[in-house]
N, CA, C and O atoms as a GROMACS GRO file, in nm:
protein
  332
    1UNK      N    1   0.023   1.414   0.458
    1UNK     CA    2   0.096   1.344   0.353
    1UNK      C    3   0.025   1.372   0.221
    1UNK      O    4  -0.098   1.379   0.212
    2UNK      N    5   0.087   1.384   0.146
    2UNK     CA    6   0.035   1.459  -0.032
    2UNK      C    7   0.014   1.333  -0.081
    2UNK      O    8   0.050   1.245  -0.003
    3UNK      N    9  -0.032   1.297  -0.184
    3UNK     CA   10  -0.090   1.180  -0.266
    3UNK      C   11   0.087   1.145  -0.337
    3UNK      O   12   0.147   1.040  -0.316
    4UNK      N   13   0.120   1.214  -0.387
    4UNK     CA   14   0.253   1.149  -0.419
    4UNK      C   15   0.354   1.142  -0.310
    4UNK      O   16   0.465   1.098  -0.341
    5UNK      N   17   0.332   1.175  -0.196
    5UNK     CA   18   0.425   1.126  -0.083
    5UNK      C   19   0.365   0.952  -0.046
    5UNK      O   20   0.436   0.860  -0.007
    6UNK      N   21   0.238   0.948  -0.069
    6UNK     CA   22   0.168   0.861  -0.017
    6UNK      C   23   0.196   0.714  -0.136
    6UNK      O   24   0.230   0.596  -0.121
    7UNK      N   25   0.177   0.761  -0.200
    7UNK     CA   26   0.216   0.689  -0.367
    7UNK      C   27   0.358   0.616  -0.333
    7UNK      O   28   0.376   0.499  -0.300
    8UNK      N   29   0.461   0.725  -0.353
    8UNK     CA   30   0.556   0.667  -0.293
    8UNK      C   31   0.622   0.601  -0.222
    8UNK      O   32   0.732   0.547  -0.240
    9UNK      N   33   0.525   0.606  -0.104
    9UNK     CA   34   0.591   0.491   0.060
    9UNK      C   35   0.514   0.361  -0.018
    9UNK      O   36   0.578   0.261  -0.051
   10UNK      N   37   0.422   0.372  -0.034
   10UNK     CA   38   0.354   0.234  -0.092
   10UNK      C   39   0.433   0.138  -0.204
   10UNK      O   40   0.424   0.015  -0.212
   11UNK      N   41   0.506   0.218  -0.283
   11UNK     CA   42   0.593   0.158  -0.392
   11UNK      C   43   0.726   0.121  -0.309
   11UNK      O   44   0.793   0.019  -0.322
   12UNK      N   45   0.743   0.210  -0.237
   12UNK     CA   46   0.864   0.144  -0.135
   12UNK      C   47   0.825   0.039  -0.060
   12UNK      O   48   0.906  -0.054  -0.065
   13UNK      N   49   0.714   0.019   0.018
   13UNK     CA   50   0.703  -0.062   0.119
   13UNK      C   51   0.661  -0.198   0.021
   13UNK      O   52   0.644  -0.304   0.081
   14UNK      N   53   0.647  -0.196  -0.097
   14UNK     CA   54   0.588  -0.307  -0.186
   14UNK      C   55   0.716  -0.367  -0.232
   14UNK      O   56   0.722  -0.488  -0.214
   15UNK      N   57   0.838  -0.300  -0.296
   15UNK     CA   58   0.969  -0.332  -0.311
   15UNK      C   59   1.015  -0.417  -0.246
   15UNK      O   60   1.068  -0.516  -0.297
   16UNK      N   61   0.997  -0.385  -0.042
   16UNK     CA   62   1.040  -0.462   0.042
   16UNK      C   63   0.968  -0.590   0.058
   16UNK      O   64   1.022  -0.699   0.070
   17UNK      N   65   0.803  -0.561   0.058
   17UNK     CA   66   0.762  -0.685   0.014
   17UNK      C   67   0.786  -0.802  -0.078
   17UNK      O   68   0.793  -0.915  -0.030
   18UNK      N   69   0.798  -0.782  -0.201
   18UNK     CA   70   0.752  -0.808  -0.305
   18UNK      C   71   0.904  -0.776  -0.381
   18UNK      O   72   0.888  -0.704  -0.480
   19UNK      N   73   1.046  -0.813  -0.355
   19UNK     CA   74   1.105  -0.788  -0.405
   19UNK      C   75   1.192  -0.818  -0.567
   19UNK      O   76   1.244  -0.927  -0.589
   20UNK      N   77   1.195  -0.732  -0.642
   20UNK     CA   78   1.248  -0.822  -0.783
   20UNK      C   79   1.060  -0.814  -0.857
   20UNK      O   80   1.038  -0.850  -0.972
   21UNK      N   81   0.979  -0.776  -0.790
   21UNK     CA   82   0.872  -0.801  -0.876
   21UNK      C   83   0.798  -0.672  -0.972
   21UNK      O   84   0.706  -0.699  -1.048
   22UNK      N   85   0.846  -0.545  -0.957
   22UNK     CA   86   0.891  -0.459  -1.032
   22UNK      C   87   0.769  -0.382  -0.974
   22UNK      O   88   0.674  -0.367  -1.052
   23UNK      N   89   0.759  -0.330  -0.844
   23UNK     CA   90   0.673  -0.272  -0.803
   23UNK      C   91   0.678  -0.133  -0.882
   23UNK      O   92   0.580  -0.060  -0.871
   24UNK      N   93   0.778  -0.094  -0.957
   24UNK     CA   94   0.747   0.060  -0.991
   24UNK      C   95   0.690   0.046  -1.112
   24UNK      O   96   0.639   0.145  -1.164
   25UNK      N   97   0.688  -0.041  -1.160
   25UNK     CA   98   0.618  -0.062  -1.319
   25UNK      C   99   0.437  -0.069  -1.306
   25UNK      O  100   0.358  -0.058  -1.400
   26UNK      N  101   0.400  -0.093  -1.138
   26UNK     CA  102   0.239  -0.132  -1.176
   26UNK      C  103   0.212  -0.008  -1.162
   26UNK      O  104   0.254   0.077  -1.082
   27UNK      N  105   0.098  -0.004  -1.294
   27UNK     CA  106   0.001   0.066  -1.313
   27UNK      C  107  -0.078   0.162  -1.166
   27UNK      O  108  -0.104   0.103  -1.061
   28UNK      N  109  -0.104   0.302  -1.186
   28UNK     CA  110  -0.147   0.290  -0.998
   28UNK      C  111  -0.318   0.210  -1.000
   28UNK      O  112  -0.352   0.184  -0.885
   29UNK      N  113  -0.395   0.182  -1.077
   29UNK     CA  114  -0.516   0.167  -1.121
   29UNK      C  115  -0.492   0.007  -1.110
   29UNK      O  116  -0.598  -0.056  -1.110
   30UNK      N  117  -0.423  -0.040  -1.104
   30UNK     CA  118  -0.340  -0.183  -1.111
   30UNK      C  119  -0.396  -0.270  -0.973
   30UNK      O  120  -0.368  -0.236  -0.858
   31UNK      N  121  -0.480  -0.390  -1.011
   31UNK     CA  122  -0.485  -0.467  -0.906
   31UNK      C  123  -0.349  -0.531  -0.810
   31UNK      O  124  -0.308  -0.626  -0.876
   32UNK      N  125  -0.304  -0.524  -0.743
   32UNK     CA  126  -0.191  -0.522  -0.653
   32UNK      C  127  -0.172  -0.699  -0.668
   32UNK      O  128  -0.087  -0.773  -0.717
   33UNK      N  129  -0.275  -0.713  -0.611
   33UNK     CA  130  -0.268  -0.852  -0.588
   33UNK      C  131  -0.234  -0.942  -0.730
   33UNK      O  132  -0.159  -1.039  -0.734
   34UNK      N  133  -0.292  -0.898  -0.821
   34UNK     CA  134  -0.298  -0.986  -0.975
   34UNK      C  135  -0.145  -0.938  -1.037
   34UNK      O  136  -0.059  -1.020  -1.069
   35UNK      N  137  -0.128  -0.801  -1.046
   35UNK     CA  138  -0.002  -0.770  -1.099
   35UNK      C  139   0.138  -0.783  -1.020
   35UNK      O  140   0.249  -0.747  -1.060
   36UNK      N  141   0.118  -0.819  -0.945
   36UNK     CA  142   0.258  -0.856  -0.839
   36UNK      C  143   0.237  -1.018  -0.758
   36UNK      O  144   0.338  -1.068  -0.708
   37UNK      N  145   0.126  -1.083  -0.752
   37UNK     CA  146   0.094  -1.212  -0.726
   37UNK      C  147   0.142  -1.233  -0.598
   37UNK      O  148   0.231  -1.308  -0.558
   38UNK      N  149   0.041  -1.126  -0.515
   38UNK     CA  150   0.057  -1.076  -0.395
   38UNK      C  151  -0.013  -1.217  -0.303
   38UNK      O  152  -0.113  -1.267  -0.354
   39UNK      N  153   0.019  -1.254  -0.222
   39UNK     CA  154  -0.116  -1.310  -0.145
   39UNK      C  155  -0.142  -1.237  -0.013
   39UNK      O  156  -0.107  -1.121   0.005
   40UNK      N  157  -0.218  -1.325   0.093
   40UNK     CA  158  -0.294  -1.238   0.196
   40UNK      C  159  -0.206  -1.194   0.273
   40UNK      O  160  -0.224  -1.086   0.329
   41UNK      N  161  -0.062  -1.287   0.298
   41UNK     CA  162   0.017  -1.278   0.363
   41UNK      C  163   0.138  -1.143   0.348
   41UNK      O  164   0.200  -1.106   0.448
   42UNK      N  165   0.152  -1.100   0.258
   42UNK     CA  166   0.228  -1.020   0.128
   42UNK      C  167   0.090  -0.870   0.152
   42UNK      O  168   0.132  -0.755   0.153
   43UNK      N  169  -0.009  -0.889   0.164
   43UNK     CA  170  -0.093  -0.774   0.187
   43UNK      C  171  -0.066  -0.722   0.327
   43UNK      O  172  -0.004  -0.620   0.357
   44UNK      N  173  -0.139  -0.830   0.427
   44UNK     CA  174  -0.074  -0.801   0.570
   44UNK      C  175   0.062  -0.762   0.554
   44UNK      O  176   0.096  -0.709   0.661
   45UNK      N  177   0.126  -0.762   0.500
   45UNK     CA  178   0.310  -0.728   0.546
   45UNK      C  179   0.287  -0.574   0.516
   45UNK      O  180   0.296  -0.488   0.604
   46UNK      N  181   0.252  -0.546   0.368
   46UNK     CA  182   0.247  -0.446   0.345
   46UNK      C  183   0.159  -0.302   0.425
   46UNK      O  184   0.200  -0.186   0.425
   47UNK      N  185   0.039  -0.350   0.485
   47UNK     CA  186  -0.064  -0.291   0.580
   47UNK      C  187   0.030  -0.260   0.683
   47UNK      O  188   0.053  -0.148   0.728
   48UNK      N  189   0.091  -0.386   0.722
   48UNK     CA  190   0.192  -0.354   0.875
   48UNK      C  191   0.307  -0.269   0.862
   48UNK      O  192   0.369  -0.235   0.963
   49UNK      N  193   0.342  -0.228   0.739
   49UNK     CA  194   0.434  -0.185   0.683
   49UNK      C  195   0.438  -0.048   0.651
   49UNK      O  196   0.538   0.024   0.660
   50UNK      N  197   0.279  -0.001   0.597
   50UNK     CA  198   0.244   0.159   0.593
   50UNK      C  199   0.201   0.182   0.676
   50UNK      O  200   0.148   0.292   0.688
   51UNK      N  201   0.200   0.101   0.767
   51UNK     CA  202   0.094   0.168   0.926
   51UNK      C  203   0.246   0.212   1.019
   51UNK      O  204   0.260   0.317   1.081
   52UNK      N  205   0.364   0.087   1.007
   52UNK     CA  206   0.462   0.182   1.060
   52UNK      C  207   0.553   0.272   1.013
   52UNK      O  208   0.642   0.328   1.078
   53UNK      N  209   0.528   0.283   0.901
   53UNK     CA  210   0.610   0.406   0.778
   53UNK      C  211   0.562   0.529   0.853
   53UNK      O  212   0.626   0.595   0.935
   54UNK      N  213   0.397   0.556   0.797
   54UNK     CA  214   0.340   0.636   0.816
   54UNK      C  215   0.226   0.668   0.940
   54UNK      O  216   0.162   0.773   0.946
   55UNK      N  217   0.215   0.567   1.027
   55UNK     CA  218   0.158   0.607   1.150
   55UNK      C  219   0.044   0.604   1.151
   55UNK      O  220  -0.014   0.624   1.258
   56UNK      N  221  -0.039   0.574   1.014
   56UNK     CA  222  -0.214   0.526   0.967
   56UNK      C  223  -0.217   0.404   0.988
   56UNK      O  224  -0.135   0.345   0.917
   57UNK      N  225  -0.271   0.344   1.049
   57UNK     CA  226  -0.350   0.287   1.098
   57UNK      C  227  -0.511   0.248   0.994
   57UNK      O  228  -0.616   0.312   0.990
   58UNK      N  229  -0.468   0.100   0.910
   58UNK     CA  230  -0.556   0.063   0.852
   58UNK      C  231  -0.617  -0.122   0.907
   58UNK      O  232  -0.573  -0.235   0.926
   59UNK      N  233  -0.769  -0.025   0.914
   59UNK     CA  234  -0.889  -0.150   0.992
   59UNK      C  235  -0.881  -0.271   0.929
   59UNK      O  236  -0.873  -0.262   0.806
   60UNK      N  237  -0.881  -0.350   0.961
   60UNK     CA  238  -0.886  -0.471   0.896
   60UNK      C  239  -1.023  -0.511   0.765
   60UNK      O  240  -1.027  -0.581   0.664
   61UNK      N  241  -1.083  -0.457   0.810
   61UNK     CA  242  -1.250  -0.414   0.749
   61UNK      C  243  -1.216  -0.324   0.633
   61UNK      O  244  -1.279  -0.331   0.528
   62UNK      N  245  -1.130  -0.251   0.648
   62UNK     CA  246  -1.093  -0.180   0.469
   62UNK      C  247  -1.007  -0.221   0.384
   62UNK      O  248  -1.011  -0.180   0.268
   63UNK      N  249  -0.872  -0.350   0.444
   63UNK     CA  250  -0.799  -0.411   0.368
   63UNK      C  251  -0.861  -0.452   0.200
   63UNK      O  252  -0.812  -0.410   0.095
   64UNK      N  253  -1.000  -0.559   0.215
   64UNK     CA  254  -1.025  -0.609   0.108
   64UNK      C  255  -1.058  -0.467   0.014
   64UNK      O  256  -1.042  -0.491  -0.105
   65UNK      N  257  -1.099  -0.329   0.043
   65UNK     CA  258  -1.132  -0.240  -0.070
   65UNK      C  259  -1.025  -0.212  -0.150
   65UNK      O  260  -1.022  -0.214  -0.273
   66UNK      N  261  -0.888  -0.173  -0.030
   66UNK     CA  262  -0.775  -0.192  -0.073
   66UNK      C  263  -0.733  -0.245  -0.168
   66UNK      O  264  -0.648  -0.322  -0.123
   67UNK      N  265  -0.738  -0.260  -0.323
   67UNK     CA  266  -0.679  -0.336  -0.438
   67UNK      C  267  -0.548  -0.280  -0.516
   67UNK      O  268  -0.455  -0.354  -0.548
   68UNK      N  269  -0.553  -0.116  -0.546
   68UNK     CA  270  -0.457  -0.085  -0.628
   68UNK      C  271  -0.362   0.012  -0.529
   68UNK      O  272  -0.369   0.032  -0.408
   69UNK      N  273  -0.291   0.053  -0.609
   69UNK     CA  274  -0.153   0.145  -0.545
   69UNK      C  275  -0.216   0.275  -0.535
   69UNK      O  276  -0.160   0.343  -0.449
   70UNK      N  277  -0.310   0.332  -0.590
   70UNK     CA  278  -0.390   0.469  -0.600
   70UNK      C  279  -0.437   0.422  -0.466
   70UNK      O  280  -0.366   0.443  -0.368
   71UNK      N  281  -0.598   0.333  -0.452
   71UNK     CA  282  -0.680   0.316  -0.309
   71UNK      C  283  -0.527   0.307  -0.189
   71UNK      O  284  -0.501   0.417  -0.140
   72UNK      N  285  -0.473   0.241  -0.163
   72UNK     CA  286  -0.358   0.253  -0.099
   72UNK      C  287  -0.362   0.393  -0.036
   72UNK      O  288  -0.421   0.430   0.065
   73UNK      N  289  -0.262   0.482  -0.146
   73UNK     CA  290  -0.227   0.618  -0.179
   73UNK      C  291  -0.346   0.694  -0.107
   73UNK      O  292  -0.324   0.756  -0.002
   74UNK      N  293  -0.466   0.689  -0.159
   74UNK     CA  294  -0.562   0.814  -0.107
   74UNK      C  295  -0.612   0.766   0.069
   74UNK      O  296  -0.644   0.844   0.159
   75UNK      N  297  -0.604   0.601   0.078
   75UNK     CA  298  -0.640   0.623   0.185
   75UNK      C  299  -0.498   0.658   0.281
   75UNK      O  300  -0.519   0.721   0.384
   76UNK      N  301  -0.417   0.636   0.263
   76UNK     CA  302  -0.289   0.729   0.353
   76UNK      C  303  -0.289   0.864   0.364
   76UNK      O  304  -0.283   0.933   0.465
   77UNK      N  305  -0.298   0.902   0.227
   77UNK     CA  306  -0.343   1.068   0.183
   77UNK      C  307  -0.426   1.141   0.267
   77UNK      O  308  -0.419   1.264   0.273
   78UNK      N  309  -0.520   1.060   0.347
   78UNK     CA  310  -0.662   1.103   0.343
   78UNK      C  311  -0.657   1.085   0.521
   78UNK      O  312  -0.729   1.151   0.596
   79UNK      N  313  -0.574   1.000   0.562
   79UNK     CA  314  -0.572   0.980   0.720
   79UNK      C  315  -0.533   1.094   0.809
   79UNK      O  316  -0.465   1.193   0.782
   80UNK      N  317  -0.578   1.067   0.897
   80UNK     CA  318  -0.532   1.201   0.993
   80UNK      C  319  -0.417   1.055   1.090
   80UNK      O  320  -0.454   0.939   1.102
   81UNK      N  321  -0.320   1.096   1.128
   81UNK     CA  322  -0.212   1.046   1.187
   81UNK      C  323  -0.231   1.082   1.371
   81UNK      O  324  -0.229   1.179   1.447
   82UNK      N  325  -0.253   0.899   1.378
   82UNK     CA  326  -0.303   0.880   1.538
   82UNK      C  327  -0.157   0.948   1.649
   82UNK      O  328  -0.036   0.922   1.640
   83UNK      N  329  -0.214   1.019   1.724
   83UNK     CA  330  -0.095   1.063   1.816
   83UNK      C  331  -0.133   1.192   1.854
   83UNK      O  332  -0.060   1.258   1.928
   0.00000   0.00000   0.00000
């Protein structure tokens, strides 16, 4: 997956989250949580959400590094796809 394929599912899967809250407008450098007034619950959706988009598989232990739409992006980018 290319960084703008990866970019992309994340802005989609945030839409479905987070709908009406203008996921294409944040910044990718953009705290997720502060600019969309995400909570833990709204993170988990989204984790459960690129893990079944894209088949990565993210630890619970890397969620909190997880803040913007870029960290997102590179760590999808960056996964090798379990299977």
């Amino acid at each position: 997956m290319t960084p703008d394929d990866a970019r992309a599912l994340v802005r989609r899967c945030l839409d479905e989250i987070a709908p009406g809250a203008g996921g294409d407008a944040v910044a990718p450098d953009a705290d997720l949580r502060e600019a969309l007034d995400l909570d833990s619950m709204d993170i988990f959706n989204l984790v459960a959400a690129l893990a079944q988009e894209s088949g990565v598989d993210i630890a619970d232990r890397e969620v909190a590094g997880l803040t913007t739409l870029d960290a997102f992006a590179e760590r999808l980018a960056s996964a090798r796809v379990a299977g």
